[in-house]
Each structure stands twice: as structure tokens, then as C-alpha cells.
Phi, psi and omega in degrees: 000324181321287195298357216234349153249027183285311185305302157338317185262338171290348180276324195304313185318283199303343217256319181324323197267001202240339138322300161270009186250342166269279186313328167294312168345278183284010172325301189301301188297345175283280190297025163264337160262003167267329190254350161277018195247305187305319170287335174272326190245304200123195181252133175208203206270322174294343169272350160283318204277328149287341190293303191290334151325315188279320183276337166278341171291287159359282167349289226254316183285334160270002181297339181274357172292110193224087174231082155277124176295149194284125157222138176228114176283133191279147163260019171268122168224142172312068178299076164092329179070237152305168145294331153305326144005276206313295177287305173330292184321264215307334169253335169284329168322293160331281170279012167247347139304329161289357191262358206275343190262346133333325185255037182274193240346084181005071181221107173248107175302142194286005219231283178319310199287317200288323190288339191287321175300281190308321168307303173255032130286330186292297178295305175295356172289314182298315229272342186262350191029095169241164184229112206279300185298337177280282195350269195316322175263002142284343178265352158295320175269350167280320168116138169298173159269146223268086172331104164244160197254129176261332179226080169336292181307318164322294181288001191262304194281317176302329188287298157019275179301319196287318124029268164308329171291297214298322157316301206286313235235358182238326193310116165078028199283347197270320166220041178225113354289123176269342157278133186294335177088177156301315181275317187306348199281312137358283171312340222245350207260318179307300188285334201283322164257010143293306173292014200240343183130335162289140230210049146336125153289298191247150181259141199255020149251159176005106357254042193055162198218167170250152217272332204282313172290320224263344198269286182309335152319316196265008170252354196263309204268009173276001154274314168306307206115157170257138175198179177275321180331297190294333167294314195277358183283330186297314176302319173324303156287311134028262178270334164282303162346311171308327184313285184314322188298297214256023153280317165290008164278327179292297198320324185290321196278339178230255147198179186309334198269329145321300186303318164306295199291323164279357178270326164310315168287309143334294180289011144234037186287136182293301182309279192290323184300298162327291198308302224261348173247005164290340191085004183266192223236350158264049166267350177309327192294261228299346154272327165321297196291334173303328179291301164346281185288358192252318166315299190305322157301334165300275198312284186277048168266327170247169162258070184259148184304289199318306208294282211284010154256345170282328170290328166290322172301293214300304189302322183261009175275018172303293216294029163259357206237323192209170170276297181332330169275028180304302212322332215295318175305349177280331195277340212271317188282295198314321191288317176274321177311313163327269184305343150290324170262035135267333213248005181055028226207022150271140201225150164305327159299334156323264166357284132004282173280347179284301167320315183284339181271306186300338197264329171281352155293321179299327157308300172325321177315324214299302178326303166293344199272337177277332174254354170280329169303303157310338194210019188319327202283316170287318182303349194254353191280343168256347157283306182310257216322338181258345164264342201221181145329326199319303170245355164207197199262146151312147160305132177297330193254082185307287167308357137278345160323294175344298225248291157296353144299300165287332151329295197291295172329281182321330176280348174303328153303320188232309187276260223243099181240236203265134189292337201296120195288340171307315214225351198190134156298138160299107196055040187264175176287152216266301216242157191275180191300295170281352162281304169306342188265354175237038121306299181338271164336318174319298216295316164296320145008244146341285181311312183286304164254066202288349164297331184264329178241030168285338164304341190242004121284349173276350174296307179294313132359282181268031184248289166321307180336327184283334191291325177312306138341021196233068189287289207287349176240059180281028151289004171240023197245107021263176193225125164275351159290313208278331183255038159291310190320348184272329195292347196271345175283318184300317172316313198292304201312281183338290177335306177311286182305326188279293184335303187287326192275318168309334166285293177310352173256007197261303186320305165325315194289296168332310171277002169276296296212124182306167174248046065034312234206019188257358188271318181314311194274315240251335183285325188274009206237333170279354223268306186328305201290305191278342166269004167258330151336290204288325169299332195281333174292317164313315175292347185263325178298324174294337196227007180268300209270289160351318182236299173298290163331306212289310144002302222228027169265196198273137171077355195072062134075043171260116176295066207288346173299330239247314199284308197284330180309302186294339168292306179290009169258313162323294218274308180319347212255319205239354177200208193257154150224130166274217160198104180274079172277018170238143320284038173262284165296153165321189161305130181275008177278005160295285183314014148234000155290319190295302203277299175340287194296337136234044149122016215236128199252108191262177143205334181297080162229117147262173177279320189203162191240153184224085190309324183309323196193074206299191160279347210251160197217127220313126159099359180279016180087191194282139180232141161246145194231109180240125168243188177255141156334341163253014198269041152033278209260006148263355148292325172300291199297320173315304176270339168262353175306271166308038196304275203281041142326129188268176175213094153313113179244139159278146188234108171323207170246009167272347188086023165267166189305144151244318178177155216229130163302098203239148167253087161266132208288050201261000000 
């Protein structure tokens, strides 16, 4: 009876596989109609009903999927080593804590860096019991070893890919965006005193920055020159750089093909391409956070000291780059507690290695931890202000704020994104047509094998979280500065779905096919799919930031510092120019960067203009007057003081007044 139901359960099989092998099929073209419904209707209801349709199909279709690498975790870890071990730890500890006493007046002294430094080498050398002298005289006797390359193709196609990044992210880089905005002016100022002899842990203006991008800016433009071009080429580069990261973040986490395919999808994402050419200091997130889960994922496949100090190295100079990265040490213990008690492989040694990774981030800390104990009310001031009262009333219902936050975050990716024209087309989604739609397909994935990828959802999670956090401003929710840490996760997650569906559809193929002739064709046809996928994602990113972006910045992308710099520099030479800059313009701290860089000591910006006793006094020669176009009653007070006064109107590039010249006679 047996042999006579074998045919029967191998018929069952195949026909169970070739089911599912049609719903993966059609996964993709679904969710490429599920994110045009989202773009066209919105979130309603028939589009909850695809959402879920795409994601329980991902699910369903993808459930065999299992390639967890084999691990057999030792619970022995090497606790203190030698006795000198022992004494390292403890004096490298010592001193890089002691170094906390170096760093007062927000300064860091070459004394202070050294000691900070050499202490923690010292504790990880204790802490880790390496043993340094054998190393070395096994590579001696061994001979170095021979640089080899193992994956060529790999590397032909990543430089490729970075290649085509390294275009998205330089083209035009001098002018688009060409308003400097409120912060670069801020960046440009930072950096202009580093080159000058100045050495902060933290930079105090407005609302203060952390030091790591701004250092590395100021090692960049002291080859180049300083300019805003040259500020926003460090995001740039940057952000090309992220490429090569989050392929070995997929690869370590997956496989190459994964690893490719999300370095492919970066490299033309509309989100990081924006992010890496404003020039500001969170393109730091995506890389940070990329390293983080592809170290952290290393580590913990053994229980080795050294793995879980390199996961500590990464986090803590993470809290040198951004604020937003406070969150990481919680998400970082939530990430392993997690994985371990899925995988049933807690161990008290954890528990250890855990301790060890915080604790060489707390050191790395020791600087920023000294100027904030100094300087608590500024160090604190752009989280408190977005959690707290600090600067306007909270909301009365916090959990519901919450709660439409955390929506709003999650909807970002697909629905709905960051209003700030600056950092985003306005209010598009986050992720391009083909990466959200196999974000979608990511995410059931996943979910369905969440013992196996919950780290790089709890990454993704806490990569998001700052965006959410904004209680007292949800009006700024979702932010697309503050969640950069999410786009290199979102890549991979996409990456993940387009693999398992090119392989189910490579299989699929395969059987249509002579058997001659089926791995050839069936490769070349996905080879066809992902590269046509990847023009289509590019190409919508070429007419989103280029064509659109440029739109829907203030005036189209009319550089008006620059434009009110070159009027006051034309006019400074033969008279006076004023400025009336209150409440119409902007911040001026462009406009007098601008009149810096060339050369020009300016001072006249008022607040308000007083035609009865103007500033300027009868024989000092031509005097200008630039107001702004709405300001009415100095435009009013002004023509009747002066009716013949001449007038110059300036035009944006939408054609509308950007600000207006006045000659007046008196």
C-alpha cells in the first residue's frame, strides 16, 4: 500500500511546488501594483487589501526558504587570560577614563586624545586576552600572506555599480541644490574653525553638532579649498562609499547576490542620493548603522571578545556622527537578547560579551560624556526639544501622538514622505517604484522567517525610531534625516525579495525550456529582469531629483545668498547697502558666509528701516536698499519718504519677486 501511495504524495509535491512557485511568480508584478495604487489613491482600503495579498503571497511562496549558516557556539569564553591580561584591562581602563579629565573647556587636547586612545587599546588587549607577540611571530614565520582577490565578478560589478552612484551623487553637485540652506551655513562655519586651530568635542552652534563628520570635512577641503561645492562633495563621497558597505552588509547577512542587489538599489535611491548631496552630517547614519548589523551579525556567530569589541568600536564612535544615534545602544542589547532567545543559545557569556561591547562604547563616549556633564542643557538640546516641552506644549494625548507616529514612520517607505523640500520631494515615499515594491515582498519574507532575519529587523526598527520620537513636533514626522539609518536596511530587505523571486522564477524557467539550453537562458533572462528593474529604479531617481526636486526647492532652486551676496558686493565698492531682514528672510547666516568667502566686511542688515533718520546721511554717495518683496511697509514708507527712488526687482527661477533693489535719492 505504501509503494502504491508514494506516486501520489510525489504528485501532491510537485503540483504544492509549482503553486508556489506561481505565487512567487506573480509576487513581483503585484507589488509593482500595489505601490502604483499607493501612489495613485493613497492608503485606502483596496490597497490594504493588496498590501496584505502581496505580503501573505512573499510568505507563502518563500517559506522554504532557510540558508542559516550552521553554528556551534562554544559557551567558553576566555575570561582575563594571562595575568598581565589582567593588569591591561584595568590600566587601559584607568586611563582612558582619566582622560575624562582632559577634555574640559570643550577641547580636545593632543595629551587628552592620547591617552584616550592608548587606554583603549590597552583594555581591549586585556579584555580580549590577545596575545600579540605570538600573532606576530606566527606572521613571521609564516611569511605575509598573498593578497588575492576571491570574487572577481563581484568586484567588476560593485565598482560598476559604485561607479553609477559615485554620478547620482557628484553630477552637478556645485549646483543643485544651489541655496546653501539654514545648516550648511552652520557646517561651513565649523569646519572654517577647525582650519583655523580649533579642536571641539562638540560644536556649539545652533542647536550643536557632533564632531566626526565635520573633522573629516575639514581634512577634505584643506585639500581642495573650502566652499559649500566642496562641503557637500564629503556627503557625496560619503554616501558613495555606503555602496561598497552595504553590499558586505547584505553578503555577510545573506549572500552576494543579495549583497549586489542592495548595493545596486542604493546606488540609485532617490532618498540617499538627496541625503549624500545636502552636505549635512547624517549620511554618517547609513553607514554607521550598516556596519553595526553586518559586525554585530560576525559577532555573534562565535563567541569571541575581539568580534564583540569591534561591535563596540563600531557603536561607539556611531554617538560621534549623529544625535539620533543615542537610540542604538538599546536596540543593539534588544537585538542580541532577541536572538538569542530565539535561537535558544543564551548563555551567561552572553551576557559578558555584551557588557564588553558597552563598555568599549563607553569609552569611545568619554569625550562627548565630559562635555555633556559640562554642557548638559546644549548637549541635550535637540533631543529634549523634539521629547520634551523645551521648546513648545506637548501634545495632550502622548500616546496617541505616538501611536500616528510610529504610523507615519512605517508609512514612509511606501505611502508617504518627509514634507522638507530640502532633504525629500515632498512627500513622496522614501523608497523608489521598484525598491518599495520589493520592500513590501522584503518584509513578508522575513516575517515568515523571522528566526532567521530578526536582527536586521530589529535594525531596521531602531534605525527608524528617531523619526517617531518627535512627540513635541509631530508635524515633522516622518524626517528623513533623522531615519537615514533605515535606507541601507530597506535596501537589503528589497534585495532579499528580488533574489528569492529571480531564483523562483530562474527555476520556473528552467522547466519551460530545452535542457540544452536552460541554465543559459534562464540566467540570461533573469540577468535581463534585474537590469531592467534597476533602469527603472534609476530613471525614476534621474526625473525625481533633477527634474522634479529641483522644483519644488524655494524659488526652483534659486540661489537667492548668493544672488543678495553679489548685489552687496557689486554696490559695496561705489556706496552703502542695507538689507531690511527681519521678518521676511531667512536665516543670514548664508549671506554673510557668502560675503566672507569674498572678502567683504559688511554689517548694515536691519531689523526694521526708519525713513525720519535713515542710517545713511545726505553726500555718503549711492546708497541701496534690498528689501524683500513682501515687506510692504518699508516698501510703502520708503516711496513716500522718496517717490523717486528707483527699483529693481530680482525673479526667481519660477518668476516670481525673489527681492528688490531700491535707489533712493536722499
Amino acid at each position: 500500500m505504501c509503494s502504491k501511495m508514494l506516486p501520489d504524495i510525489v504528485r501532491h509535491r510537485s503540483v504544492g511546488c509549482q503553486a508556489r512557485r506561481a505565487i512567487g511568480f506573480l509576487c513581483l508584478p503585484a507589488a509593482v501594483w500595489v505601490q502604483y495604487l499607493l501612489d495613485r489613491r493613497g492608503v485606502d482600503g483596496n490597497a490594504w487589501a493588496v498590501v496584505g495579498l502581496v505580503l501573505v503571497g512573499a510568505l507563502l511562496a518563500f517559506n522554504q526558504w532557510d540558508e542559516g549558516r550552521a553554528q556551534s557556539l562554544s559557551s567558553r569564553v576566555l575570561f582575563g587570560g594571562r595575568p598581565w591580561h589582567t593588569w591591561a584591562t584595568w590600566l587601559g581602563a584607568t586611563m582612558s577614563l582619566g582622560s575624562y579629565a582632559c577634555f574640559g573647556g570643550n577641547r580636545l587636547t593632543a595629551h587628552g586624545v592620547l591617552l584616550w586612545q592608548v587606554g583603549l587599546a590597552l583594555f581591549v588587549v586585556g579584555a580580549c586576552a590577545l596575545d600579540i607577540r605570538g600573532w606576530l611571530q606566527s606572521r613571521l614565520q609564516s611569511g605575509y600572506p598573498r593578497f588575492r582577490i576571491r570574487w572577481p565578478d563581484d568586484l567588476a560589478m560593485l565598482a560598476i555599480i559604485t561607479g553609477l552612484g559615485a554620478v547620482y551623487r557628484l553630477w552637478a553637485i556645485d549646483s543643485l541644490p544651489a541655496e546653501p540652506g539654514v545648516d550648511l551655513p552652520l557646517i561651513f562655519r565649523c569646519v572654517e574653525s577647525v582650519l583655523a586651530g580649533d579642536w571641539p568635542i562638540y560644536f556649539t552652534y545652533h542647536p550643536g553638532r557632533e564632531g566626526l563628520y565635520l573633522y573629516l570635512a575639514a581634512g577634505y577641503v584643506r585639500l581642495v579649498g573650502l566652499s559649500y561645492p566642496a562641503l557637500r562633495s564629503v556627503g557625496a563621497l560619503l554616501g558613495t562609499t555606503t555602496i561598497p558597505v552595504v553590499y558586505l552588509a547584505g553578503r555577510r547577512l545573506f549572500n552576494r547576490e543579495v549583497g549586489l542587489l542592495a548595493a545596486g538599489l542604493l546606488a540609485v535611491s532617490r532618498w540617499h542620493v538627496i541625503l549624500s548631496r545636502t552636505g549635512l552630517r547624517f549620511i554618517l547614519m547609513p553607514v554607521f548603522t550598516l556596519l553595526l548589523v553586518a559586525v554585530l551579525d560576525w559577532a555573534l556567530a562565535q563567541r569571541r571578545p575581539l568580534r564583540w569589541a569591534c561591535v563596540g568600536w563600531v557603536l561607539g564612535w556611531g554617538f560621534h556622527t549623529y544625535s539620533a544615534w543615542l537610540v542604538m545602544p538599546a536596540v543593539l542589547a534588544v537585538a542580541v537578547l532577541l536572538h538569542r532567545l530565539c535561537r535558544r543559545q543564551w548563555n551567561k557569556a552572553d551576557l559578558f560579551l555584551l557588557l564588553l561591547a558597552l563598555d568599549v562604547a563607553g569609552l569611545l563616549y568619554v569625550p562627548l560624556a565630559r562635555f555633556a556633564h559640562d554642557n548638559p542643557q546644549l548637549y541635550t538640546l535637540r533631543v529634549a526639544s523634539r521629547l520634551t516641552d523645551r521648546e513648545t506644549t506637548l501634545p495632550p494625548d502622548m500616546v496617541e501622538t505616538l501611536w500616528r507616529n510610529l504610523a507615519r514612520t512605517a508609512g514612509m517607505f511606501n505611502v508617504l514622505g518627509d514634507s522638507v523640500a530640502h532633504i525629500n520631494v515632498p512627500f513622496k515615499r522614501h523608497l523608489g517604484l521598484v525598491s518599495g515594491a520589493t520592500f513590501l515582498m522584503g518584509c513578508g519574507v522575513l516575517v515568515g522567517r523571522w528566526r532567521r532575519s530578526q536582527l536586521l529587523l530589529v535594525m531596521l526598527l531602531g534605525a527608524s525610531l528617531p523619526s517617531a520620537l518627535s512627540l513635541a513636533f509631530p508635524g515633522e514626522v516622518p524626517n528623513a534625516g533623522r531615519a537615514s539609518g533605515a535606507v541601507g536596511l530597506a535596501c537589503i530587505i528589497a534585495a532579499v525579495a528580488l533574489s528569492r523571486w529571480c531564483r523562483e522564477a530562474r527555476v520556473w524557467l528552467e522547466g519551460l525550456t530545452p535542457s540544452g539550453r536552460r541554465r543559459l537562458m534562464s540566467c540570461s533572462a533573469m540577468a535581463l529582469i534585474v537590469v531592467g528593474l534597476w533602469v527603472v529604479e534609476g530613471l525614476e531617481t534621474r526625473a525625481d531629483y533633477f527634474a522634479v526636486y529641483p522644483k519644488t526647492l524655494s524659488g526652483g532652486n534659486y540661489p537667492i545668498s548668493s544672488r543678495l551676496a553679489e548685489t552687496i558686493v557689486q554696490y559695496s565698492r561705489s556706496g552703502q547697502v542695507f538689507l531690511v531682514a527681519f521678518p521676511h528672510f531667512y536665516d543670514g547666516n548664508a549671506l554673510r558666509t557668502q560675503l566672507e568667502l569674498e572678502g567683504v566686511q559688511w554689517e548694515n542688515e536691519m531689523t526694521s528701516l526708519d525713513v525720519e533718520s535713515p542710517p545713511w546721511q545726505p553726500g555718503d554717495g549711492l546708497v541701496v536698499v534690498i528689501l524683500h518683496p513682501e515687506d510692504r511697509v518699508s516698501l510703502q514708507a520708503l516711496s513716500r519718504r522718496m517717490p523717486e527712488a528707483a527699483v529693481v526687482t530680482h525673479l526667481d527661477n519660477h518668476g516670481a519677486k525673489a527681492f528688490l533693489t531700491l535707489f533712493p535719492q536722499p
